[in-house]
PLY file of the C-alpha trace (Angstrom):
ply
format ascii 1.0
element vertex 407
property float x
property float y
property float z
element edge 406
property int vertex1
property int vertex2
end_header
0.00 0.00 0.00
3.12 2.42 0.97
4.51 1.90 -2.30
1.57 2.50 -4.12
0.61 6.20 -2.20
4.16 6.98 -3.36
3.37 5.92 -6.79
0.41 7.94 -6.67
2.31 11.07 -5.73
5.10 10.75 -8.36
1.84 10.34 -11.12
0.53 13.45 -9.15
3.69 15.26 -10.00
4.63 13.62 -13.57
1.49 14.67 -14.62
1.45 18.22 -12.94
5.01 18.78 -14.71
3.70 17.45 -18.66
0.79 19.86 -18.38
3.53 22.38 -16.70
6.02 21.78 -19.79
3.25 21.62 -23.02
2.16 24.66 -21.62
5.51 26.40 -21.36
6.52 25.02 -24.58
3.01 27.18 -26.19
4.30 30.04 -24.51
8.04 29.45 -25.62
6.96 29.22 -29.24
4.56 32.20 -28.74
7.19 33.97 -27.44
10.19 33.70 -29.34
7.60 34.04 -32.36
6.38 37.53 -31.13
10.17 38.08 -30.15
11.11 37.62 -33.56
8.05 39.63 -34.86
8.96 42.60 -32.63
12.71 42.53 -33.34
12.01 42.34 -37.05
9.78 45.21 -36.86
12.06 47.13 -35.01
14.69 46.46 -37.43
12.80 46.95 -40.43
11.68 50.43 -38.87
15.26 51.39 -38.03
16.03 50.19 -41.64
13.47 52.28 -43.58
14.15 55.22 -41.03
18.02 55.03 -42.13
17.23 55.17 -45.82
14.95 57.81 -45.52
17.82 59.91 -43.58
20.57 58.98 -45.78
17.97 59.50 -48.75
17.69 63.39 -47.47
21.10 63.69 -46.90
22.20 63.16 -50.27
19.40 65.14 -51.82
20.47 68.36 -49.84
23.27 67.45 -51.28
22.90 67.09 -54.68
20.23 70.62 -54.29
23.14 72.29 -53.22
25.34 71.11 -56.69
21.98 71.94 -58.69
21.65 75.43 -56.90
25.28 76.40 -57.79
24.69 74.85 -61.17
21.63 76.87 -62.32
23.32 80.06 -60.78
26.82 79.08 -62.69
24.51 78.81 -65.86
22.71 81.65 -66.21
26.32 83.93 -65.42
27.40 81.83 -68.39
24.83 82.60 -70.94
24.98 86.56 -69.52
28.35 86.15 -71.41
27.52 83.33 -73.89
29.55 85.98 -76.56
32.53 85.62 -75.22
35.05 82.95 -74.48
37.17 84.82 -72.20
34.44 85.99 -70.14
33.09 82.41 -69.65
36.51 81.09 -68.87
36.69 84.08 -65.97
33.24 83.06 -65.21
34.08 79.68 -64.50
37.31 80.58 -62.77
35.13 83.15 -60.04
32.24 80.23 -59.74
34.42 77.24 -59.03
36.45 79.20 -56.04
33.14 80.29 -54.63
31.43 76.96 -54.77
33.72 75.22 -52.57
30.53 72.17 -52.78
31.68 71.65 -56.60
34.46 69.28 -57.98
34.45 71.02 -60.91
32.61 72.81 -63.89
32.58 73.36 -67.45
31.06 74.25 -70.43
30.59 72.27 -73.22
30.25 73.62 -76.64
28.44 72.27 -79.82
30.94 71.78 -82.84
32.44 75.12 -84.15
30.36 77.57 -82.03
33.30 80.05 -81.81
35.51 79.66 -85.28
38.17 80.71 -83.30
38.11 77.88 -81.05
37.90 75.09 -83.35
35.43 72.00 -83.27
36.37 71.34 -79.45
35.90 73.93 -77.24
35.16 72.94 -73.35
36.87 75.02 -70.77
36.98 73.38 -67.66
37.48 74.96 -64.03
38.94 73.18 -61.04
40.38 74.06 -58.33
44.77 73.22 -58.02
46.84 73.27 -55.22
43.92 75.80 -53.87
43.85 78.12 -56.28
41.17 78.49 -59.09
42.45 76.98 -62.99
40.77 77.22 -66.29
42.04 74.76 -69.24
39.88 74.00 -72.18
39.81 70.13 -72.07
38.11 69.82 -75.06
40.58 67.99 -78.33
40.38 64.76 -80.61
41.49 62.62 -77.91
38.90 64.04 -75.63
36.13 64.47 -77.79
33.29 65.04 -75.39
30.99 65.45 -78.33
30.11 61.32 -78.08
30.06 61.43 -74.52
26.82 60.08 -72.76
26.25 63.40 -71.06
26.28 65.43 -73.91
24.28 63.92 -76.29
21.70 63.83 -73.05
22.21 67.57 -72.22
21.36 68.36 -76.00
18.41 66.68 -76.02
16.98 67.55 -72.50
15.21 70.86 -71.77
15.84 70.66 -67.74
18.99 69.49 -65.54
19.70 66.07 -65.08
22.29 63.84 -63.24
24.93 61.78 -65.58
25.83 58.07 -64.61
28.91 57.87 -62.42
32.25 58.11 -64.27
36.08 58.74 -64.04
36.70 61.91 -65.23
40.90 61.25 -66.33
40.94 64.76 -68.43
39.00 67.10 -65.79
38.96 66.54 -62.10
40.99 63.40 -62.53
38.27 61.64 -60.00
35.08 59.64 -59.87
32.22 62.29 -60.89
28.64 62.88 -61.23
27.28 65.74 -63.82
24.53 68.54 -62.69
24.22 68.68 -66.70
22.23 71.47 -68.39
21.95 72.66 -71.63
22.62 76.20 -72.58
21.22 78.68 -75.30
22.29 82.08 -76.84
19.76 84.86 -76.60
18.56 83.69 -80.14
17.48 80.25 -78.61
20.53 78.28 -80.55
21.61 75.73 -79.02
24.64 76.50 -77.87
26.44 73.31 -75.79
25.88 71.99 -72.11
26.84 73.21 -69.20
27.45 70.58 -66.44
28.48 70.74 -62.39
30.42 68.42 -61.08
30.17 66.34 -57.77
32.60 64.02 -56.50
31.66 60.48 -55.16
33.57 60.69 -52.69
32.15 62.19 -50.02
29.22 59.35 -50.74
31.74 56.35 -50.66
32.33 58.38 -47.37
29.09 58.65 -46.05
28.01 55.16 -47.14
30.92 53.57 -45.26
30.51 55.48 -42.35
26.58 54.20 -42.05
27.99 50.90 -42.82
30.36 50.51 -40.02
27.93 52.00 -37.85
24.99 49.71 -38.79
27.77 46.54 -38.29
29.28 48.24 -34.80
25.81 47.93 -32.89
25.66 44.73 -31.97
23.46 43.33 -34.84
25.74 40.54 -35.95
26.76 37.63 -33.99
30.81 37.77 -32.85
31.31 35.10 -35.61
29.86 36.97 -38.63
32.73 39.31 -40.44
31.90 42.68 -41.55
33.94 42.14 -44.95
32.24 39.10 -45.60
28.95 38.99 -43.97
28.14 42.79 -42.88
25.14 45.22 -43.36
26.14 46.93 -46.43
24.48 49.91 -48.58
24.83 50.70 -52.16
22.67 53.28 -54.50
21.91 52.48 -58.09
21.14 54.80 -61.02
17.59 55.13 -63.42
19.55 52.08 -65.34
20.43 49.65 -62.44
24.62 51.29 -63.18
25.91 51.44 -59.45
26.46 55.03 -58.27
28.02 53.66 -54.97
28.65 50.40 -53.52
31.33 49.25 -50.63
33.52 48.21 -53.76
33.66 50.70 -55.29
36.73 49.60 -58.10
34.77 46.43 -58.60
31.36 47.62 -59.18
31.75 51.03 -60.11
31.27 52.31 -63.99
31.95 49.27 -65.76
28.76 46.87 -64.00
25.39 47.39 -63.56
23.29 45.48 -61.13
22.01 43.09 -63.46
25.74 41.98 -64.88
26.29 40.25 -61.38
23.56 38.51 -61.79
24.25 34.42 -61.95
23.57 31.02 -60.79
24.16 32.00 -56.97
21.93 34.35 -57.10
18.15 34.36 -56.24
15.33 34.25 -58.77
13.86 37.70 -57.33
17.36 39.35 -57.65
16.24 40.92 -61.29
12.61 41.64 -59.58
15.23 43.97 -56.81
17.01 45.76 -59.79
13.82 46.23 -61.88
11.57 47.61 -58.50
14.73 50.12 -57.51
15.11 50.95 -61.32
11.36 52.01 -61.30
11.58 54.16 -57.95
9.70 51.70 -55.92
9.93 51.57 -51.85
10.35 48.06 -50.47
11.97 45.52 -49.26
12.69 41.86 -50.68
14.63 38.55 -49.66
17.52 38.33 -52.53
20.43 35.89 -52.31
24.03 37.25 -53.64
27.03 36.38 -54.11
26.09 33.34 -51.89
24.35 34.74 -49.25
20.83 35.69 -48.40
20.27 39.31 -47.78
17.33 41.25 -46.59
17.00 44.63 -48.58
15.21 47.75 -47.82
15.10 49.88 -50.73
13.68 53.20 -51.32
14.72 56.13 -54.40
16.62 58.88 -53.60
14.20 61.80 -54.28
14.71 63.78 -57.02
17.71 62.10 -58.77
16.39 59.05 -60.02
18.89 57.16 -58.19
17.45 54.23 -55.33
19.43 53.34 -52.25
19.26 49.93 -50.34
20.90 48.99 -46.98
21.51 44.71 -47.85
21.25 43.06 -43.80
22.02 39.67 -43.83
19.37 37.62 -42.89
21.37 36.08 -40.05
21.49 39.95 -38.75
17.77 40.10 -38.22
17.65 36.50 -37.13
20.10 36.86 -34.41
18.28 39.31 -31.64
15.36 36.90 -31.78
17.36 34.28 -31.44
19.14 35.43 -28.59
16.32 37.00 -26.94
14.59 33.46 -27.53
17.39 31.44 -25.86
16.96 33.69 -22.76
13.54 33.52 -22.52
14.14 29.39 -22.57
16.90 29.14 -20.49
14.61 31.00 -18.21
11.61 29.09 -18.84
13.59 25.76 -18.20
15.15 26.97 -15.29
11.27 27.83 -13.95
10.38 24.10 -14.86
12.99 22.64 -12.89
12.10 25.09 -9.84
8.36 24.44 -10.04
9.17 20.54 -10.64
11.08 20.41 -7.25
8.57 22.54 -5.54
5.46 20.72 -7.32
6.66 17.39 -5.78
7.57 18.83 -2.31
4.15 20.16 -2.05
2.59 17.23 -3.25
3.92 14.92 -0.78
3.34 17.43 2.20
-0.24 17.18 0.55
-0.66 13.54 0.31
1.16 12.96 3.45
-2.08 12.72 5.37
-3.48 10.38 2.60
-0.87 8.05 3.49
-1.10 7.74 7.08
-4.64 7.35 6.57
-4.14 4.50 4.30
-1.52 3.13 6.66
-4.23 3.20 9.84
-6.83 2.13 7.21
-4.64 -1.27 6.78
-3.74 -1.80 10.48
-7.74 -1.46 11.34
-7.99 -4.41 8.58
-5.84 -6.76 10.50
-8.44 -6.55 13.03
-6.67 -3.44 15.56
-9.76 -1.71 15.80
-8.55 0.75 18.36
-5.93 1.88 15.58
-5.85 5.99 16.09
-6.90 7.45 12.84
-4.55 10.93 12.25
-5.97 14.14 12.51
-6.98 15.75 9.62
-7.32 19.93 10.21
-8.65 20.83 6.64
-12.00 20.70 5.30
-11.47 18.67 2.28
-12.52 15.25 0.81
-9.28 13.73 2.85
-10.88 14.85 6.02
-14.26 13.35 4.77
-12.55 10.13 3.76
-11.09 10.30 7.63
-14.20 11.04 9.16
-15.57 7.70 6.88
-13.02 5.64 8.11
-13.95 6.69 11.64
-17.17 5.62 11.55
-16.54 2.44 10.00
-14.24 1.94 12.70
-16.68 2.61 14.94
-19.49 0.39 13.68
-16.90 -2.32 13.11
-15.92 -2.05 16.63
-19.72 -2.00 17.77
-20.74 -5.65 16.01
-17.26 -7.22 16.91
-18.24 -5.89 20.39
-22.12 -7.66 19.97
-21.06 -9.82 18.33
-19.14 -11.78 21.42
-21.58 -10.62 23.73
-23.86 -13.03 21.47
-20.84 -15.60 21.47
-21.15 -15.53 25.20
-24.05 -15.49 26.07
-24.62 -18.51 23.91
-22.23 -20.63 25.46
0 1
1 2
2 3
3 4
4 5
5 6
6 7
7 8
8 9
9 10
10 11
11 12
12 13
13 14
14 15
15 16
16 17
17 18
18 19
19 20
20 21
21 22
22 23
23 24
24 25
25 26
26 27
27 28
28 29
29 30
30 31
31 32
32 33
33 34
34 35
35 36
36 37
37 38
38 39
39 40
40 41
41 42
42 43
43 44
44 45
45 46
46 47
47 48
48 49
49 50
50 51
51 52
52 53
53 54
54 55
55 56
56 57
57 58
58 59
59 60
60 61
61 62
62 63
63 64
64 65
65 66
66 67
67 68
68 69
69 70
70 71
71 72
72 73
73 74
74 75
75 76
76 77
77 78
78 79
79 80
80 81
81 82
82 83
83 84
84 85
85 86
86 87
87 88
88 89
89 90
90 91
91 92
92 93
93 94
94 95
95 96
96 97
97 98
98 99
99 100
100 101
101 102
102 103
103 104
104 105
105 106
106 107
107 108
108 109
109 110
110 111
111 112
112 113
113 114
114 115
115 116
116 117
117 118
118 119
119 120
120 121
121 122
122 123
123 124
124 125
125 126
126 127
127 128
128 129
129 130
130 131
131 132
132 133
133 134
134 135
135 136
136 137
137 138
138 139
139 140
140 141
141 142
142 143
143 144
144 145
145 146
146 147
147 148
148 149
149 150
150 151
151 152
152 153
153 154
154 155
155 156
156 157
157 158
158 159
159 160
160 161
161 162
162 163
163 164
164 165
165 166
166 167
167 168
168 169
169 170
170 171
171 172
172 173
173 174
174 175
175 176
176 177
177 178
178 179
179 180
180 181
181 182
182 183
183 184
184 185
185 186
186 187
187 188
188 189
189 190
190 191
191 192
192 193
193 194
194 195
195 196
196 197
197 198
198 199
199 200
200 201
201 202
202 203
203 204
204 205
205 206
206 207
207 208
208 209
209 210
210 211
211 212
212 213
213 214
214 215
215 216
216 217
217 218
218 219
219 220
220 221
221 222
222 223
223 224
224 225
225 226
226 227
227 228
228 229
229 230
230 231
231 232
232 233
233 234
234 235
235 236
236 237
237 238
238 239
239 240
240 241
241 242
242 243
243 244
244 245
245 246
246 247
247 248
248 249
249 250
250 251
251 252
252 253
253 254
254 255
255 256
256 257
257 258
258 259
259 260
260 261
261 262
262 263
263 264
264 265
265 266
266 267
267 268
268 269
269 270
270 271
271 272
272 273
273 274
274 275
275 276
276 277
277 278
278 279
279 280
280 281
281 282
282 283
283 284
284 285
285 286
286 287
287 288
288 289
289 290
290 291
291 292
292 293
293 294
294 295
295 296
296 297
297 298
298 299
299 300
300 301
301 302
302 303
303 304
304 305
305 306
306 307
307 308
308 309
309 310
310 311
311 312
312 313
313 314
314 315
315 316
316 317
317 318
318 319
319 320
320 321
321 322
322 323
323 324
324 325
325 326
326 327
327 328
328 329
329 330
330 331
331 332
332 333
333 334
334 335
335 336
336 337
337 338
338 339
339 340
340 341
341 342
342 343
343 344
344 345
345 346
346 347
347 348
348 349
349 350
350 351
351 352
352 353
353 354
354 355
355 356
356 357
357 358
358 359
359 360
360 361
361 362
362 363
363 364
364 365
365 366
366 367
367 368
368 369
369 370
370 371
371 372
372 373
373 374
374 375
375 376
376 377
377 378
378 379
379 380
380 381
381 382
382 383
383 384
384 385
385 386
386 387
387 388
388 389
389 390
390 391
391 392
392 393
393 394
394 395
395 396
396 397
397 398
398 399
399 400
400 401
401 402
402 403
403 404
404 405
405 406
């Protein structure tokens, strides 16, 4: 009978702890599911919030280049007549506009007979001081170049693609370009401000090392290799910035790294920033899977993305989810010992009752049943025993009076 009270107390308490653990297991699950939720969010918020920033950033920017370009512009058709008053021009603007790399104006074929079929003086500023060259010459014949033939044939500003400028400011450049007229509305050439990419490989790479120096990543995951990492791309997918800059710059769009390591929604990315969309996608490059939050650059055509490894995202809930089980499993183990302290302290009085219950059926009627203080069904099943002790004592007791009297 001892053995099986103790029995019943260790079902008691392996039952108590399987309800205890499917039940912490729900809230586990619910947990690290709303962890993950939240931390997502979160991230995805701090994500969008960093684009839009880094979006407005650049535009006053690039307002500032297209303020100083338009101003530069109009000075130059005030002295469209003359080539030596555009080349001073040039030389005042470019040491007042400290913002600019460089500017120039582009002439049409043969506009000034004197100058020949190239004429595009060019102002930059050397070893401080303001310098005027005309760049233009068979080996530089700017008449073929991309921004030209786009300046021509726009009637507002626009921004070139990136390029390396090796005959102006000898640097990677972006073109304000606009094109210019002579009071008798003939098209005279293009005038074009330029910005240096510099200062946005700068800014790029310091939001990049800042997004990878919070904590995101786990210890294991390498910046070079595995990092948060921002890029902007152009009307045509060309890359305007990216980390690797040498690699991806000029030559590449984001389509030409497209291959077989690469996701099938990777196009779908190029096409959505291409078109100005805001979003975000799941894209796998160059071997890895990448979360990227996209949105345009206003103004410019251009679209930015910040590219957060999925791992990066994954890790906080992770982490946050291993807590929350460690102490979850740590509560099971504390309410397990406690569960089957309490449960014996609880059954304790079932088993001496049982105990007395066996002694009174070996016939020791006067067995002392233990005291039971609280009103439950134990008590009731003590008071039952009492009274069956009671009547059993009773007919034993008339029952040899009977015996005796017989005899």
């Amino acid at each position: 009978m001892s053995k099986r009270i103790k029995s019943f107390s260790s079902r008691l308490t392996r039952n108590i702890i399987i309800i205890f653990v499917v039940i912490m297991i729900i809230i586990s699950v619910l947990a690290s599911v709303l962890t993950m939720a939240g931390v997502y969010s979160t991230y995805k918020k701090h994500y969008v919030d960093a684009i839009g920033n880094i979006s407005r950033n650049i535009t006053a920017n690039l307002e500032k280049v297209e303020i100083s370009g338009v101003n530069i512009a109009d000075e130059v058709k005030w002295h469209i007549t003359s080539p030596e008053l555009i080349m001073s021009t040039l030389s005042y603007e470019i040491a007042v506009n400290s913002n600019l790399a460089g500017c120039g104006m582009a002439f049409v074929p043969d506009y000034f007979s004197s100058k020949g079929r190239w004429f595009e003086p060019y102002a930059q500023i050397v070893d401080g001081n303001p310098s005027v060259n005309d760049i233009g010459s068979p080996s530089h014949d700017y008449h073929n170049s991309e921004w030209f033939k786009t300046g021509l044939t726009s009637d507002k500003g626009s921004w070139s693609s990136p390029y390396l400028d090796q005959d102006g400011a000898g640097t990677l450049l972006c073109t304000y370009i606009l094109p210019i007229t002579d009071p008798q509305g003939k098209l005279a050439g293009v005038f074009g401000a330029d910005v240096s990419l510099d200062w946005l490989a700068c800014l790029l790479r310091d939001i990049d090392k800042s997004e990878n120096n919070v904590g995101v990543l786990s210890k294991s995951e390498t910046v070079r290799n595995q990092g948060i990492y921002s890029f902007i791309l152009g009307p045509n997918g060309e890359y305007i910035a990216h980390p690797d800059m040498e690699r991806y710059l000029g030559a590449y769009n984001f389509v030409d790294f497209a291959d077989s390591s690469t996701s099938a929604n990777y196009l779908e990315l190029g096409e959505a920033m291409c078109a100005g969309k805001t979003g975000e996608d799941i894209v796998k490059m160059d071997g890895r899977r990448y979360n990227v939050f996209y949105a345009p650059v206003s103004d410019t055509g251009w679209s930015m993305a910040i590219a957060v490894p999925i791992k990066s995202l994954l890790w906080p809930a992770i982490h946050f989810g291993t807590i929350i089980l460690i102490l979850m499993l740590l509560g099971m183990i504390l309410v397990s010992r406690i569960s089957r302290s309490a449960i014996k302290k609880f059954t304790k009085p079932l088993v001496q009752l049982s105990g007395s219950a066996s002694e009174i059926a070996k016939g020791k009627f006067d067995t002392v049943l233990p005291e039971i203080k609280s009103d439950d069904e134990i008590r009731h099943l003590r008071d039952s025993f009492d009274n069956m002790q009671k009547s059993l004592s009773r007919y034993i007791a008339d029952l040899t009076e009977t015996t005796t009297c017989i005899s």
